[in-house]
VMD Tcl script that draws the C-alpha trace (Angstrom):
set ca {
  {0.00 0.00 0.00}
  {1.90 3.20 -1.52}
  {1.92 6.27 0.59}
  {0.42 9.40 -1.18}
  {-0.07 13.33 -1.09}
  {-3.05 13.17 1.38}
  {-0.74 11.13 4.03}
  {-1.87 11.46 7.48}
  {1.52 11.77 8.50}
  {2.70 15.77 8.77}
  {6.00 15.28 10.13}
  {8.68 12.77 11.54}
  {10.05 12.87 14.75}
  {14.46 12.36 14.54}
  {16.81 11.88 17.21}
  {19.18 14.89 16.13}
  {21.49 14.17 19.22}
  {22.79 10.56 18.09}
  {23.58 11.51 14.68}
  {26.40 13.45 13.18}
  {26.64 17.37 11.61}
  {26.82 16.42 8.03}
  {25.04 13.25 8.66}
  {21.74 14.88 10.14}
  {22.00 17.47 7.83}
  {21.86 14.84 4.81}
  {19.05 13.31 6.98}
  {16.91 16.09 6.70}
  {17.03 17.16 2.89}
  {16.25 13.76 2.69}
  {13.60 14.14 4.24}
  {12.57 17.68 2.59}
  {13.08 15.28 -0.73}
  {10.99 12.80 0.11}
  {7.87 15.74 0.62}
  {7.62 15.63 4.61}
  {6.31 18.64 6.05}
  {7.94 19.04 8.92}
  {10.92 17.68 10.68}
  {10.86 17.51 14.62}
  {14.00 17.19 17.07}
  {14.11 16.75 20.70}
  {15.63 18.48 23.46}
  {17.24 15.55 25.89}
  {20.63 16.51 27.33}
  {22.43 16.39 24.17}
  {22.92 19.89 21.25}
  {21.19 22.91 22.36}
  {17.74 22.50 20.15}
  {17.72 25.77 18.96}
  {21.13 26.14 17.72}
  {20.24 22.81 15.93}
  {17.57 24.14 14.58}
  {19.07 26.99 13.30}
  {21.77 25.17 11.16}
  {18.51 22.36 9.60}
  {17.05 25.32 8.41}
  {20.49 27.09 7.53}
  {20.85 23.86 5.32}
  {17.17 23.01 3.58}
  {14.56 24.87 1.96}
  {11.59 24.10 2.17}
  {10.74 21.34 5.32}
  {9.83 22.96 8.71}
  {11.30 22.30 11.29}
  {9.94 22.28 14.81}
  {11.13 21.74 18.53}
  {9.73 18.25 19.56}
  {9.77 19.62 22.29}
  {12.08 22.42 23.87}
  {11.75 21.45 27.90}
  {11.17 24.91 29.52}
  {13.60 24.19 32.63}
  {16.37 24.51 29.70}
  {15.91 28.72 29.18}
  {13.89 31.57 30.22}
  {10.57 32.81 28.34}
  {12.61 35.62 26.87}
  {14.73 33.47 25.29}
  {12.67 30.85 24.18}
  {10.60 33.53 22.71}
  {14.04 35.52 21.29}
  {15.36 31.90 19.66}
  {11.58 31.05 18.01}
  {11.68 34.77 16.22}
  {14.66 34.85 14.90}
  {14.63 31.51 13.93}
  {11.31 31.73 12.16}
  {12.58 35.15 10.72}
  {15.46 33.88 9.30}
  {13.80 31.16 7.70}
  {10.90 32.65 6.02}
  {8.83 31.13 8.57}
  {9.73 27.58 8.14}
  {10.24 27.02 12.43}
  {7.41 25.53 14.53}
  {7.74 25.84 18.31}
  {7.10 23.07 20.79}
  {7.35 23.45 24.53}
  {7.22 21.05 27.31}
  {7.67 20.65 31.01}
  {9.67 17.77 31.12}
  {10.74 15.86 34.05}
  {11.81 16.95 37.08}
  {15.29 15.74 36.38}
  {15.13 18.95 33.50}
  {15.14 20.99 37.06}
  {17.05 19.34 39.29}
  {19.89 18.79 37.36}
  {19.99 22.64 36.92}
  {19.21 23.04 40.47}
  {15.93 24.66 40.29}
  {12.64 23.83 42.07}
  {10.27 21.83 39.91}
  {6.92 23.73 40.33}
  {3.49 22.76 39.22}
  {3.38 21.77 35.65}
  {0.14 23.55 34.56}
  {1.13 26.95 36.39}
  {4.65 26.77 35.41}
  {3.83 26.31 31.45}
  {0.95 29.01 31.98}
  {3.00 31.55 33.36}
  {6.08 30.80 31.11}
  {3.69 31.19 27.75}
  {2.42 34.52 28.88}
  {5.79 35.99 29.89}
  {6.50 34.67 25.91}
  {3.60 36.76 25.27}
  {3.97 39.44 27.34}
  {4.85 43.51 26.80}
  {8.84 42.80 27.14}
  {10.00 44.58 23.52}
  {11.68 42.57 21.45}
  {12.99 43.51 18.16}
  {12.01 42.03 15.03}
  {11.11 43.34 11.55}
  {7.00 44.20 12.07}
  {6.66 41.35 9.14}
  {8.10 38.75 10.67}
  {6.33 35.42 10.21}
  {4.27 34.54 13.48}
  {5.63 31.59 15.58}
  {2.99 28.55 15.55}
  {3.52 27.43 19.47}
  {2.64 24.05 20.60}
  {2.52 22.25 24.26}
  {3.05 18.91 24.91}
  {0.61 17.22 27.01}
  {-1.32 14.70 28.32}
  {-2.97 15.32 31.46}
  {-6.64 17.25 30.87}
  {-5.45 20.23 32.65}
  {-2.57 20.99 30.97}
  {-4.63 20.38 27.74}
  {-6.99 22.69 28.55}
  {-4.32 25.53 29.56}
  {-2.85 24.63 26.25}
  {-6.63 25.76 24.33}
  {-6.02 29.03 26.28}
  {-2.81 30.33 25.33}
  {-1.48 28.06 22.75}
  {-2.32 27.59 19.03}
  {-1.93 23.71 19.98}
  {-0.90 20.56 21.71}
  {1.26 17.53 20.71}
  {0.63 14.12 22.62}
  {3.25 11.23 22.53}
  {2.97 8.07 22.15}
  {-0.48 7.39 23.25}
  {-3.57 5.53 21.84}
  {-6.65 6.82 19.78}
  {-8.87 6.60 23.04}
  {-6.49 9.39 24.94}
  {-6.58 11.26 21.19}
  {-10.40 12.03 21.43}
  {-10.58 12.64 25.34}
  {-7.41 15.39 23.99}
  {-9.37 16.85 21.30}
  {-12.88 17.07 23.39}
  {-10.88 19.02 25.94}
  {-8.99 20.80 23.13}
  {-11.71 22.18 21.54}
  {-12.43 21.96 17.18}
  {-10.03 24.37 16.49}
  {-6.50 23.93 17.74}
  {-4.04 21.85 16.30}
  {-3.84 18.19 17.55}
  {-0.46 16.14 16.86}
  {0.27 13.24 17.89}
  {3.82 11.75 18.15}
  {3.29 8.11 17.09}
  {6.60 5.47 17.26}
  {6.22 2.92 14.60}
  {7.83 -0.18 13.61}
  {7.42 -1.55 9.99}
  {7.78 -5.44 10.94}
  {5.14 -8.15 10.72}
  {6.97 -9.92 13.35}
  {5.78 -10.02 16.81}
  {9.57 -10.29 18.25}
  {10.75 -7.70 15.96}
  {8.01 -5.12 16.58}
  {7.65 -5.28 20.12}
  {11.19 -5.16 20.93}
  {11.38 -2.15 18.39}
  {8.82 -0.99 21.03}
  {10.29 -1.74 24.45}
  {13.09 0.14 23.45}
  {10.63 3.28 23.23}
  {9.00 2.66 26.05}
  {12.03 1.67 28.11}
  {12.98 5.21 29.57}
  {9.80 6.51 30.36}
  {8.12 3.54 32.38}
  {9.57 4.29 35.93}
  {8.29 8.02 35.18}
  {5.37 8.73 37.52}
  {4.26 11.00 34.91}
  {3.54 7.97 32.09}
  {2.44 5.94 34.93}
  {-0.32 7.84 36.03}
  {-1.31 8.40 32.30}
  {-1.24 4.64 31.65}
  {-3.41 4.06 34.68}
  {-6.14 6.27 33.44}
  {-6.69 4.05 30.15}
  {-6.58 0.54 32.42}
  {-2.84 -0.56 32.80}
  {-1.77 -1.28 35.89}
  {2.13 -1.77 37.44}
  {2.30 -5.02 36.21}
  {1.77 -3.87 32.69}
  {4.91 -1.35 33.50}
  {7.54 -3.58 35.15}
  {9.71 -5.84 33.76}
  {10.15 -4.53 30.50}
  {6.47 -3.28 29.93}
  {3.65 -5.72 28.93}
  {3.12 -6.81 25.29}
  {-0.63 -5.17 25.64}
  {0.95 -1.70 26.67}
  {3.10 -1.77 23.60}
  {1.12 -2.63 21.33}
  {-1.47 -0.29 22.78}
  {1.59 2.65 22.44}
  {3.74 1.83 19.77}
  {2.30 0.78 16.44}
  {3.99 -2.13 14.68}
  {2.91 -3.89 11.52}
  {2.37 -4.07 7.40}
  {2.00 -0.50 6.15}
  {-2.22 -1.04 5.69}
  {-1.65 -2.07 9.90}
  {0.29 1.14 10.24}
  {-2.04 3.27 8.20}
  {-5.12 1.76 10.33}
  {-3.94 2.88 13.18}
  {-2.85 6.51 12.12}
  {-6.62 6.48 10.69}
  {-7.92 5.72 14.22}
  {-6.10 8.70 15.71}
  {-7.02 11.16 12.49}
  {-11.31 9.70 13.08}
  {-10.39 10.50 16.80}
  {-9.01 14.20 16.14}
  {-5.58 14.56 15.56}
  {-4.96 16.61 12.75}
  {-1.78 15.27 11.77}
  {0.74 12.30 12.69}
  {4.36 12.87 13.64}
  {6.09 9.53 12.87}
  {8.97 8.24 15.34}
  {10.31 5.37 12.95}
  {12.03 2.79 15.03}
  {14.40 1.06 13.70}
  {13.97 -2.74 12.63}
  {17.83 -3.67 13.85}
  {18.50 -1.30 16.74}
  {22.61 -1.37 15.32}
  {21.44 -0.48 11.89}
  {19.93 2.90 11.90}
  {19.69 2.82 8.34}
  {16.70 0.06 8.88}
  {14.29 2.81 9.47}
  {14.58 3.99 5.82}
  {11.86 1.44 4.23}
  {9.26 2.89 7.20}
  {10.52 6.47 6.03}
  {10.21 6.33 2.13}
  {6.84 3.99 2.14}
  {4.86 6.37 4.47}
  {6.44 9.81 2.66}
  {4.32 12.19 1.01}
  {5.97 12.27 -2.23}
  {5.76 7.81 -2.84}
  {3.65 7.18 -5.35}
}
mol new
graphics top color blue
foreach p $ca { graphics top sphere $p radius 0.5 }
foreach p [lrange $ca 0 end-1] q [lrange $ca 1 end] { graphics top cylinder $p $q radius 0.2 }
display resetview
């Protein structure tokens, strides 16, 4: 089943961290190439995302590329809201701006307090907003900003001062409880890993190795727990029901019924995470990559 122009799929989630310059720059006019939207890169402990960002738009033309997401622990309001002007001025517009809270390990390591999620992200996104001057050309494109969350209240701060949320790796169930509490007219993305394998051992190890850092979080725990896992479906390794509830593994018309299921539930685009078939060939995400891409006919 040949991907197409209509593909659910409006951008693809890369680990820029693990890769190398001229490598992820290669990467992502690949990507531009193959007729993907957008291009998102994370913010872990790794490059500074912004800088990053800078030089994958430096180096393409046309492909977006967005913070997937920026942790707010990492810089001030001012200068998250310096770095996503000048970087969408400088590129004609082409940067998206994610934000997220993190962990508290984003704070402690800095030693900072970690404060309440909602009321920290609320109060950062208005000092963004706020009457500090800050100098750009009066035409300047305008900075699409995006929250990551999960959690219904931080959703619904997101409808108030954000244009819209991203979820991660969740299942079409939490995608319509997001966009009920979202409201029709933000935008809903959501962050789905995928493994193209038909085989069970392949797929769901592709999938453990997703899940693995984030099942002692309390944060993913709690969010599990609301859809009917339980701490044995989080120990050892994670159960084979909460991967294959998280992470979507399959043929490409398996793949594609899934995606479906989150577009009928709300979403209004896919970000794919393509996990790798061989975890020591990273090139074995490739035949995910080019089937699902916008331009395959």
């Amino acid at each position: 089943m040949a991907a197409h122009a209509n593909s659910p799929v409006t951008g693809i989630m890369t680990g820029a961290d693990s890769m190398r310059p001229a490598s992820l720059i290669a990467h992502a006019r690949k990507l531009e190439e193959l007729g993907y939207p957008a291009m998102w890169i994370t913010d872990i402990f790794g490059r500074e995302i912004y800088v990053t960002a800078g030089q994958l738009l430096a180096n393409t033309e046309s492909i977006k590329v967005a913070t997937g997401i920026a942790h707010i622990y990492g810089r001030d309001a001012i200068a998250s809201e310096q770095a996503g002007r000048t970087l969408s001025e400088f590129s004609g517009g082409r940067f998206i701006q994610g934000l997220g809270v993190s962990h508290p390990v984003a704070a402690e390591m800095r030693g900072v307090p970690w404060e309440n999620p909602v009321t920290k992200m609320r109060e950062y996104v208005l000092a963004m907003r706020g009457p500090v001057p800050i100098h750009t050309p009066t035409d300047a494109p305008p900075v699409p900003l995006y929250i990551a969350a999960h959690g219904p209240k931080m959703i619904a701060m997101a409808a108030e001062v954000a244009d819209g949320v991203n979820t991660y790796m969740q299942p079409p169930s939490h995608t319509a409880e997001t966009r009920a509490t979202l409201g029709p007219d933000k935008v809903l993305t959501v962050v789905q890993p995928t493994c193209l394998t038909t085989d069970p051992e392949v797929g769901r190890a592709a999938g453990r190795r997703a899940l693995s850092i984030y099942l002692p979080l309390p944060a993913y725990q709690r969010q599990w727990a609301t859809h009917g896992f339980t701490e044995a479906d989080w120990s050892d390794g994670g159960s084979d029901r909460l991967v294959d509830a998280h992470i979507v593994w399959g043929d490409e018309e398996t793949i594609r019924s899934r995606y479906q299921e989150h577009i009928d539930a709300g979403a209004t685009g896919i970000s794919l995470g393509a996990l790798p078939t061989d975890p020591a060939d990273p090139k074995s995400v490739w035949p995910l990559v080019e089937s699902l891409a916008p331009s395959s006919t």
